[in-house]
Structure formats: C-alpha cells, structure tokens
KOLGU-4560 file (N, C-alpha, C; in nm, 3 decimals, padded with zeros to 5 digits):
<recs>
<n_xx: -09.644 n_yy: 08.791 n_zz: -11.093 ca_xx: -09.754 ca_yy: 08.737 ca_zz: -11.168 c_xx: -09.881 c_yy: 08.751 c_zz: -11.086 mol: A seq: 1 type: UNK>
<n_xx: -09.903 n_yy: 08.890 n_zz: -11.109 ca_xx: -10.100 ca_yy: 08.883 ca_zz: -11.031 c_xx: -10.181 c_yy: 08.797 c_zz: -11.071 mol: A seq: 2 type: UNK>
<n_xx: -10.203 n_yy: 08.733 n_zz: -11.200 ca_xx: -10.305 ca_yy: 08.722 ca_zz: -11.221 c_xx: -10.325 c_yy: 08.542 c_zz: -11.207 mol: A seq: 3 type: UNK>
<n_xx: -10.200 n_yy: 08.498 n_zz: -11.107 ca_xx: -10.206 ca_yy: 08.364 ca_zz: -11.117 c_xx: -10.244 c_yy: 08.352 c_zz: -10.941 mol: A seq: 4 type: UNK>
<n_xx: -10.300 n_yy: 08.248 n_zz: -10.884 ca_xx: -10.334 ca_yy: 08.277 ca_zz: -10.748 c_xx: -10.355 c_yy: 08.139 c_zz: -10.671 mol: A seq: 5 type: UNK>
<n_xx: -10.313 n_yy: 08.100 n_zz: -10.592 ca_xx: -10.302 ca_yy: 07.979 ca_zz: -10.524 c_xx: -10.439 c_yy: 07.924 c_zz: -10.448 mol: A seq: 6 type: UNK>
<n_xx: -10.488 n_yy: 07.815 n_zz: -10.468 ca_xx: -10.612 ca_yy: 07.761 ca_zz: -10.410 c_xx: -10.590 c_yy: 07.679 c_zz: -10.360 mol: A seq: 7 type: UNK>
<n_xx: -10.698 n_yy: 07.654 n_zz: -10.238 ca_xx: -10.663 ca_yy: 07.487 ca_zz: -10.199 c_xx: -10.740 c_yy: 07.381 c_zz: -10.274 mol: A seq: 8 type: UNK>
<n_xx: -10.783 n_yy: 07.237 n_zz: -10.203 ca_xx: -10.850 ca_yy: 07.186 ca_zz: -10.330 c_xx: -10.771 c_yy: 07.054 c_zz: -10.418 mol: A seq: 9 type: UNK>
<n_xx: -10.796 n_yy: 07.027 n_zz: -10.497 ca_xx: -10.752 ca_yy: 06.943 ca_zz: -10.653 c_xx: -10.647 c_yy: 07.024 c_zz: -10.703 mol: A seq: 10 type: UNK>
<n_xx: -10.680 n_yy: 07.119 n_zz: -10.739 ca_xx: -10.591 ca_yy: 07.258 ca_zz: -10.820 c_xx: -10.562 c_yy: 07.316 c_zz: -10.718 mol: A seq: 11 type: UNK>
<n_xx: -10.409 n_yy: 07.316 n_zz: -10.743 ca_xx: -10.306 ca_yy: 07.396 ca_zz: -10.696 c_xx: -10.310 c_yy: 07.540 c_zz: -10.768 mol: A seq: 12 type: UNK>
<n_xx: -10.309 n_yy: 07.557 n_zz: -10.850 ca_xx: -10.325 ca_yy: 07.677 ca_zz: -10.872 c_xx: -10.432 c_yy: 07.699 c_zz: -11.039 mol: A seq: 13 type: UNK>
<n_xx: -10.495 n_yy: 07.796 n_zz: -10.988 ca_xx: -10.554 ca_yy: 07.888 ca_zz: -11.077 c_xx: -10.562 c_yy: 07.955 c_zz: -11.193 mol: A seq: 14 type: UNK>
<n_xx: -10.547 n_yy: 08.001 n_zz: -11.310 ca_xx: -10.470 ca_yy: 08.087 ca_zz: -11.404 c_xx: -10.621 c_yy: 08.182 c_zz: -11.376 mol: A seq: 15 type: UNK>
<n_xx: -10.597 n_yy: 08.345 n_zz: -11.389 ca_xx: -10.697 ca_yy: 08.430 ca_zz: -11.406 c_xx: -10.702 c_yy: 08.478 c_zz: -11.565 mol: A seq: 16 type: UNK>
<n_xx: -10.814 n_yy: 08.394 n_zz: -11.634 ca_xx: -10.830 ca_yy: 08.377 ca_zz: -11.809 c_xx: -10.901 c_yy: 08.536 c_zz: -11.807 mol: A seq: 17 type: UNK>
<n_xx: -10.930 n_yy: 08.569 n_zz: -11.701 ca_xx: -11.024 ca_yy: 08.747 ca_zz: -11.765 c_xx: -10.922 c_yy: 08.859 c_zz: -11.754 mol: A seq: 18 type: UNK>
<n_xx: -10.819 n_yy: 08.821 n_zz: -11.743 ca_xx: -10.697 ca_yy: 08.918 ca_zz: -11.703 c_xx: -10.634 c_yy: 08.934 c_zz: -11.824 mol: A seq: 19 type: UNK>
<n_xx: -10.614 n_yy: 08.788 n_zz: -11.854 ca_xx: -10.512 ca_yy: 08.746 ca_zz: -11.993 c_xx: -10.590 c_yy: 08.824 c_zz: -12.076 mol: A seq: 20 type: UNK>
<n_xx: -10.719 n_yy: 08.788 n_zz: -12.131 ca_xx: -10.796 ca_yy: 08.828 ca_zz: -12.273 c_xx: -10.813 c_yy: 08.935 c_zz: -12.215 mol: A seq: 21 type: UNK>
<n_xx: -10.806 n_yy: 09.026 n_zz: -12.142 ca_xx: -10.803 ca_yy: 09.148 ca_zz: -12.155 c_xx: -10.689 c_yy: 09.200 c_zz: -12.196 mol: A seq: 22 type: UNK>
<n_xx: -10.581 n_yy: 09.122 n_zz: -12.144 ca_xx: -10.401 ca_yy: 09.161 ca_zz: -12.243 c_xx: -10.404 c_yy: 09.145 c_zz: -12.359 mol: A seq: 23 type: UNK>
<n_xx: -10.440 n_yy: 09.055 n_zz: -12.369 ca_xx: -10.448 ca_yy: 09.016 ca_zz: -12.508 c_xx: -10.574 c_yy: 09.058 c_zz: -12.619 mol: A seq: 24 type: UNK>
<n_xx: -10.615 n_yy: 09.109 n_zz: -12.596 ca_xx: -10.732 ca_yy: 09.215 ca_zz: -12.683 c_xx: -10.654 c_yy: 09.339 c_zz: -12.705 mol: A seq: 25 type: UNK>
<n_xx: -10.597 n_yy: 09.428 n_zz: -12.608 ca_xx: -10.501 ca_yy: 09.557 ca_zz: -12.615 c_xx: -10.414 c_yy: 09.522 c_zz: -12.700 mol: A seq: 26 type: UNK>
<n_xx: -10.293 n_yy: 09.393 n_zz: -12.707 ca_xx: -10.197 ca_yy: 09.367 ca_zz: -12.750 c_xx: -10.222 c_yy: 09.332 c_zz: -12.873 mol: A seq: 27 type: UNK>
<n_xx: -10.315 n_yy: 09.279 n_zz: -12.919 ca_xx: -10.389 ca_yy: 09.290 ca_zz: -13.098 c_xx: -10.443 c_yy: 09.438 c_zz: -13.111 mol: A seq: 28 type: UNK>
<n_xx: -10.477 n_yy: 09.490 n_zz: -13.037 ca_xx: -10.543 ca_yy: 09.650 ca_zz: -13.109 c_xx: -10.437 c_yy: 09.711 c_zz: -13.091 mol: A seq: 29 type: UNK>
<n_xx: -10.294 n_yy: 09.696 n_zz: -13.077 ca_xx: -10.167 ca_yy: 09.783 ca_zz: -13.115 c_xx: -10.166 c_yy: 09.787 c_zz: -13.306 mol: A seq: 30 type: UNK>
<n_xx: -10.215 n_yy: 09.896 n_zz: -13.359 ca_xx: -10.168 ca_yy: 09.913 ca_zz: -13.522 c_xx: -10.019 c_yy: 09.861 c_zz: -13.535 mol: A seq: 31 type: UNK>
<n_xx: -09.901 n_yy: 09.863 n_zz: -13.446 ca_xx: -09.778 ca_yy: 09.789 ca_zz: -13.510 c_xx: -09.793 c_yy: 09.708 c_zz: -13.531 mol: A seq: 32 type: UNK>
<n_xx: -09.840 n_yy: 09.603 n_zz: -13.459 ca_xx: -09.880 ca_yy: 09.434 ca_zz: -13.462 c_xx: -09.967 c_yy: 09.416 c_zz: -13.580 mol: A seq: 33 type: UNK>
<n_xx: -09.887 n_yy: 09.347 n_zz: -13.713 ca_xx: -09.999 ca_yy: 09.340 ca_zz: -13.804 c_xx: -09.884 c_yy: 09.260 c_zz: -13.883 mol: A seq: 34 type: UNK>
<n_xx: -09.974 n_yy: 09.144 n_zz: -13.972 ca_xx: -09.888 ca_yy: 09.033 ca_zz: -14.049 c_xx: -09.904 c_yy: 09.048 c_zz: -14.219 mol: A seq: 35 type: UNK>
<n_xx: -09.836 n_yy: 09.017 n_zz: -14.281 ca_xx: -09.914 ca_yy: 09.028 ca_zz: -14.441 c_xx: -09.782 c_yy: 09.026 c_zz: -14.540 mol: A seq: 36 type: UNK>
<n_xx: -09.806 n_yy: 09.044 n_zz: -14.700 ca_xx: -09.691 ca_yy: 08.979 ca_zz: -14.742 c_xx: -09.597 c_yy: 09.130 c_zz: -14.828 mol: A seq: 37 type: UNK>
<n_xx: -09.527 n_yy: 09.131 n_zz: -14.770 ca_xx: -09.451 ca_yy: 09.235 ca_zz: -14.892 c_xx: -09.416 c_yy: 09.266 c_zz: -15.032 mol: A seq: 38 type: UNK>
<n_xx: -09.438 n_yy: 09.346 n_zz: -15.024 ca_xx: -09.440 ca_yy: 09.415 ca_zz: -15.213 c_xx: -09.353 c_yy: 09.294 c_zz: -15.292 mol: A seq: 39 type: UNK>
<n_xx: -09.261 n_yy: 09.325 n_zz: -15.227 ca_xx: -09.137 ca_yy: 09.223 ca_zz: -15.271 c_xx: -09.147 c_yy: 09.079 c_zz: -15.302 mol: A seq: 40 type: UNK>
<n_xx: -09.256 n_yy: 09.019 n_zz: -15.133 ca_xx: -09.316 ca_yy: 08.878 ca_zz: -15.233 c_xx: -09.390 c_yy: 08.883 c_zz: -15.287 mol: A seq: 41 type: UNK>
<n_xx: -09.504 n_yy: 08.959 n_zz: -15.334 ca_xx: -09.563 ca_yy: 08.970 ca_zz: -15.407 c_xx: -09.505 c_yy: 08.948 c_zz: -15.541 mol: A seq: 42 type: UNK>
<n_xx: -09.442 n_yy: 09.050 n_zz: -15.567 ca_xx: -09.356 ca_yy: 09.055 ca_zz: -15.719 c_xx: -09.332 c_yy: 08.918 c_zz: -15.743 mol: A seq: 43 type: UNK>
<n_xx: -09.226 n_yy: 08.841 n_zz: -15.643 ca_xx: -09.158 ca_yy: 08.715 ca_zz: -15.673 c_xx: -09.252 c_yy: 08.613 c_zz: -15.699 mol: A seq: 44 type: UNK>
<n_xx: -09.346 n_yy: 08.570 n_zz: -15.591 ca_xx: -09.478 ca_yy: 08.542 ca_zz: -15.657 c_xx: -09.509 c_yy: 08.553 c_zz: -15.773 mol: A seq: 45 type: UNK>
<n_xx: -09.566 n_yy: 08.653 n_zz: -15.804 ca_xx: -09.561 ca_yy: 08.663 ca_zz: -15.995 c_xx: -09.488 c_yy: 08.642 c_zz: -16.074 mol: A seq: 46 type: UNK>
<n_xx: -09.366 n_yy: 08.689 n_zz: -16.073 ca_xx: -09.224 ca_yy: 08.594 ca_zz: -16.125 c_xx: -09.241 c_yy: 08.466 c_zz: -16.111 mol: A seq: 47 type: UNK>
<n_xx: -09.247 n_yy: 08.374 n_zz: -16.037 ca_xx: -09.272 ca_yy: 08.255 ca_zz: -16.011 c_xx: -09.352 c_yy: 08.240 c_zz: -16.068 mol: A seq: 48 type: UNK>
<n_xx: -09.512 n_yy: 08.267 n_zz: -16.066 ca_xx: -09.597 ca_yy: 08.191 ca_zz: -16.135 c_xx: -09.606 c_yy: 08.185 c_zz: -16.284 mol: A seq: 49 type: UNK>
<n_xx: -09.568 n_yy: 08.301 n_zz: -16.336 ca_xx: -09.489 ca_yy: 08.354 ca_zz: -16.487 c_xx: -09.415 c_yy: 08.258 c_zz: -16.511 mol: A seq: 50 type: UNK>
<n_xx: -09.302 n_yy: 08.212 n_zz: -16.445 ca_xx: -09.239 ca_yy: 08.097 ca_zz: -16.468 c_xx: -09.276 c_yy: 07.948 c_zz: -16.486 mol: A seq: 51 type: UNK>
<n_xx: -09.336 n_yy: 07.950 n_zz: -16.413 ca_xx: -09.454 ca_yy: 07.807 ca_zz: -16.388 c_xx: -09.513 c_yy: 07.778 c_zz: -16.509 mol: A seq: 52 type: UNK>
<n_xx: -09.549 n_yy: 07.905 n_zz: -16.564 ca_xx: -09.685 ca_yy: 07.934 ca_zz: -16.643 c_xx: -09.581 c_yy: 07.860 c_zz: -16.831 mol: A seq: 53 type: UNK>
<n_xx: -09.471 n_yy: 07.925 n_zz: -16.777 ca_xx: -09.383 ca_yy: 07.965 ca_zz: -16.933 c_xx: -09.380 c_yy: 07.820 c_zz: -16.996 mol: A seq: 54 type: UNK>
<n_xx: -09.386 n_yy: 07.783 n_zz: -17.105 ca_xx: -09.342 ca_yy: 07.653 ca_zz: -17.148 c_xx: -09.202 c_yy: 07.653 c_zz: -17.174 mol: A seq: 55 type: UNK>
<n_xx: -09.158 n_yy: 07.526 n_zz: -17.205 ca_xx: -08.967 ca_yy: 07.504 ca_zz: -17.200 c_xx: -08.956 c_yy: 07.484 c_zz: -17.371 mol: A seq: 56 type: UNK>
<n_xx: -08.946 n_yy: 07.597 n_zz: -17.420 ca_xx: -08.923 ca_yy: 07.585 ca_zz: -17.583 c_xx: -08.784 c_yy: 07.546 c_zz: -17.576 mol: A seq: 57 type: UNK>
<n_xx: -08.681 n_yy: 07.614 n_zz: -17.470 ca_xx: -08.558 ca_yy: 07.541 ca_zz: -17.531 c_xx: -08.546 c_yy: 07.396 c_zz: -17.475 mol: A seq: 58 type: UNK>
<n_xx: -08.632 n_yy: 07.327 n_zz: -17.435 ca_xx: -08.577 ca_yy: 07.211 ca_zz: -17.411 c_xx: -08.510 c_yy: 07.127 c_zz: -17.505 mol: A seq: 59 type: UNK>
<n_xx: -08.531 n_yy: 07.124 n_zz: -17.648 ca_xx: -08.494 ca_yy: 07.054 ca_zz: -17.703 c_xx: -08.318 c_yy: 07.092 c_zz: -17.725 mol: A seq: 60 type: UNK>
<n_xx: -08.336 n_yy: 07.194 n_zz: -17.756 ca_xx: -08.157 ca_yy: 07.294 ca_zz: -17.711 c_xx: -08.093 c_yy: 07.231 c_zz: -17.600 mol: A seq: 61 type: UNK>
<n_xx: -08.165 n_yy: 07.231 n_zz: -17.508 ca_xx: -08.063 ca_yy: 07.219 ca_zz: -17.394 c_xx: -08.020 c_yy: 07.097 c_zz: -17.394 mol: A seq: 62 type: UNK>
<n_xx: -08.118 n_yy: 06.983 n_zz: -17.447 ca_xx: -08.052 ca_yy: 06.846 ca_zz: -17.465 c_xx: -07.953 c_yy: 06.831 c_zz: -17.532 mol: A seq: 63 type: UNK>
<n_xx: -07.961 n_yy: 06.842 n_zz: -17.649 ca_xx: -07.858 ca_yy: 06.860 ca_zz: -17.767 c_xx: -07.722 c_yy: 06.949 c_zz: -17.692 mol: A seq: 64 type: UNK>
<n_xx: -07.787 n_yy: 07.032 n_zz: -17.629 ca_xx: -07.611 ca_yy: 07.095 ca_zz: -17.597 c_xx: -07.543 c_yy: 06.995 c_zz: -17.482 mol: A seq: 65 type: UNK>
<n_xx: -07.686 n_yy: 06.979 n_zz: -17.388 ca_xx: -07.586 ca_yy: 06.865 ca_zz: -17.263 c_xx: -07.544 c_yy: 06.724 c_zz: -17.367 mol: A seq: 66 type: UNK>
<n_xx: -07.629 n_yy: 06.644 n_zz: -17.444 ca_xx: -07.552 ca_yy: 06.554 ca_zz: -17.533 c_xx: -07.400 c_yy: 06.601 c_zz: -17.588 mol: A seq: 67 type: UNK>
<n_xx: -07.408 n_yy: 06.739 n_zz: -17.653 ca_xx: -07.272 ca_yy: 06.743 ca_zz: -17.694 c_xx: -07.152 c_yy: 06.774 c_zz: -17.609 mol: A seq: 68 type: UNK>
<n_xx: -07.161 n_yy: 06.837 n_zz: -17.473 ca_xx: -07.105 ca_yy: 06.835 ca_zz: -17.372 c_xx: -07.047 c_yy: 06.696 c_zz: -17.331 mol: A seq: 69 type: UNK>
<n_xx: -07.125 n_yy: 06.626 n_zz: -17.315 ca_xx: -07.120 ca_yy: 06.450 ca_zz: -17.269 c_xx: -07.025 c_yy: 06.380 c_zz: -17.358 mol: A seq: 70 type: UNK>
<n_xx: -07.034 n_yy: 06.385 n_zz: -17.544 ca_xx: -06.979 ca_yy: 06.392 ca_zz: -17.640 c_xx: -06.819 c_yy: 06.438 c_zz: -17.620 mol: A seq: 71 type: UNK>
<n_xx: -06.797 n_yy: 06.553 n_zz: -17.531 ca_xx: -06.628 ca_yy: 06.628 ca_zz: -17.592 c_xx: -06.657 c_yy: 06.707 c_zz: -17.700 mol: A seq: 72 type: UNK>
<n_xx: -06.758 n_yy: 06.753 n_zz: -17.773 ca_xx: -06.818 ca_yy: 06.832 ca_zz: -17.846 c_xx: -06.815 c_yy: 06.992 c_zz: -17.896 mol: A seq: 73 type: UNK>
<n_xx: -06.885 n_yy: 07.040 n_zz: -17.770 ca_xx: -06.919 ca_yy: 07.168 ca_zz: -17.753 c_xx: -06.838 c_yy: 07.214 c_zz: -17.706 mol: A seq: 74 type: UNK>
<n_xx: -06.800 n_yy: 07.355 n_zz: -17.796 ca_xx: -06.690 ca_yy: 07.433 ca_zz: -17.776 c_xx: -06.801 c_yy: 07.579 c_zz: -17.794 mol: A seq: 75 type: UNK>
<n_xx: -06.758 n_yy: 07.634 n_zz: -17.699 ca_xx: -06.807 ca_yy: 07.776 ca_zz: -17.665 c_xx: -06.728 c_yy: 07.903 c_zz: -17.681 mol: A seq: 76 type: UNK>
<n_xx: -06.830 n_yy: 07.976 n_zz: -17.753 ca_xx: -06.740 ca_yy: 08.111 ca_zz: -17.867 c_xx: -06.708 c_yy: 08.205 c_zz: -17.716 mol: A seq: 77 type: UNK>
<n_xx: -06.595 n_yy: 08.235 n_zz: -17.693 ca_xx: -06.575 ca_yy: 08.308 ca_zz: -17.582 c_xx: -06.642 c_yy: 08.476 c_zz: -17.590 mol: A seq: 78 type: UNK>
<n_xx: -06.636 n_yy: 08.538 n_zz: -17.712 ca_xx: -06.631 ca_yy: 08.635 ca_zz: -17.782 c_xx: -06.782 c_yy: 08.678 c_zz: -17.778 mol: A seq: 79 type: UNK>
<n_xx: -06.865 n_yy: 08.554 n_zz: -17.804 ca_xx: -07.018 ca_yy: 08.538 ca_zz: -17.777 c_xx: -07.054 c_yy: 08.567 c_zz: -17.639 mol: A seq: 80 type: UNK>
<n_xx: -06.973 n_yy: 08.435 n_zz: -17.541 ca_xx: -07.056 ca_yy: 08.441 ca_zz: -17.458 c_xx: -07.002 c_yy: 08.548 c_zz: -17.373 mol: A seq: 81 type: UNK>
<n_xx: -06.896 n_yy: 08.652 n_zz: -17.407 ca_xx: -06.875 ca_yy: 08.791 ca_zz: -17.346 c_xx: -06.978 c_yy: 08.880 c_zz: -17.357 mol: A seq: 82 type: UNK>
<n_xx: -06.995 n_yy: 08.898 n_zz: -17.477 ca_xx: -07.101 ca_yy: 09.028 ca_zz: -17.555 c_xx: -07.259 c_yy: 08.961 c_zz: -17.528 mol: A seq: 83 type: UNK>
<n_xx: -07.272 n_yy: 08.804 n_zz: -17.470 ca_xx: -07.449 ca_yy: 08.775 ca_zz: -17.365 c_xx: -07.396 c_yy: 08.820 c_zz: -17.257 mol: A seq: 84 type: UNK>
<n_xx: -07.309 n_yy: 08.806 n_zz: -17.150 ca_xx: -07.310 ca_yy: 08.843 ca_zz: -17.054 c_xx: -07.317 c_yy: 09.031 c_zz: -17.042 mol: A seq: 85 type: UNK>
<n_xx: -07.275 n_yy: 09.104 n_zz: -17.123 ca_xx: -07.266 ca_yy: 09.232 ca_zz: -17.155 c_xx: -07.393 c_yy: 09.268 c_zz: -17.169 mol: A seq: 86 type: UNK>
<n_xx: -07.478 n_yy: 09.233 n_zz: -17.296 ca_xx: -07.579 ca_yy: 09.245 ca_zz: -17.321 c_xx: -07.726 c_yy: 09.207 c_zz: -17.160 mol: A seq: 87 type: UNK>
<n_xx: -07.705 n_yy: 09.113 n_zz: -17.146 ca_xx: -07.751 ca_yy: 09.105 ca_zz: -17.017 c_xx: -07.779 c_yy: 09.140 c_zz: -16.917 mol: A seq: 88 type: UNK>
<n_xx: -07.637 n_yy: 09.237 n_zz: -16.909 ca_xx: -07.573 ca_yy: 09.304 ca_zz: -16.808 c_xx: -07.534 c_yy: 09.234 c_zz: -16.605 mol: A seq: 89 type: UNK>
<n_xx: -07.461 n_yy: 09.078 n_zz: -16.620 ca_xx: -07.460 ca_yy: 08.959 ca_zz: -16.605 c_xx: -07.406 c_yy: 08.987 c_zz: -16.484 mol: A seq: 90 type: UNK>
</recs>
C-alpha cells in the first residue's frame, strides 16, 4: 500500500486522497464499468404498469366462483379447462 504513509504527531497515519481520485477517475473512465436497466426490465416494467393500469372486470366472477367453491358447488368441465390450457398454450 504506497499510498498510505506513517506520520508522527496526533495521526498515526495518513491516507494519500490524490492517489486514490486519481484511481478512481481511470476506474470510472473504463467503458465496461457502466450501470442501467435491461431490455428485459424494461419490458416487465411495462407489463407491470399495463397491469396496474388494467381494471379488474372479472372481479365480480371471481367472487361468485370463490363463493361457489366455499359452497361444494363448483364443478369444473375438465374437457374445457384442457382445450384453455391448449389454447393458451399453458
């Protein structure tokens, strides 16, 4: 460690700060070194906020089906929910 250096005195030791920010100026002007968000969150981001954005038309559906669930009720067309998952491609 050059750039650290022993004094007498109060302070025991020194740090040399014109050494560092000179490392550290080079080590930011490397083009690899660089932060930011990927395509990928981007997209999801928008997905998300699309979602956010969407209103809940089936809510009233979904009650009624969890009520009839709760009920012993709801019986599910197997045949259906093959040919949504198909359709879907699930």
């Amino acid at each position: 460690m050059s750039n650290i250096r022993k004094t007498s005195g109060s302070r025991a030791v020194i740090y040399d700060l014109s050494s560092a920010r000179a490392r550290s100026t080079s080590a930011t002007a490397d083009p690899a070194d660089k932060s930011g968000i990927s395509d990928d969150a981007r997209e999801l981001s928008r997905a998300r906020g699309a979602v956010d954005q969407a209103q809940d038309v089936r809510a009233e559906r979904v009650a009624a089906l969890r009520a009839q669930i709760a009920r012993g009720e709801y019986r599910a067309d197997p045949r259906e929910v093959a040919r949504k998952i198909l359709e879907r491609g699930i």
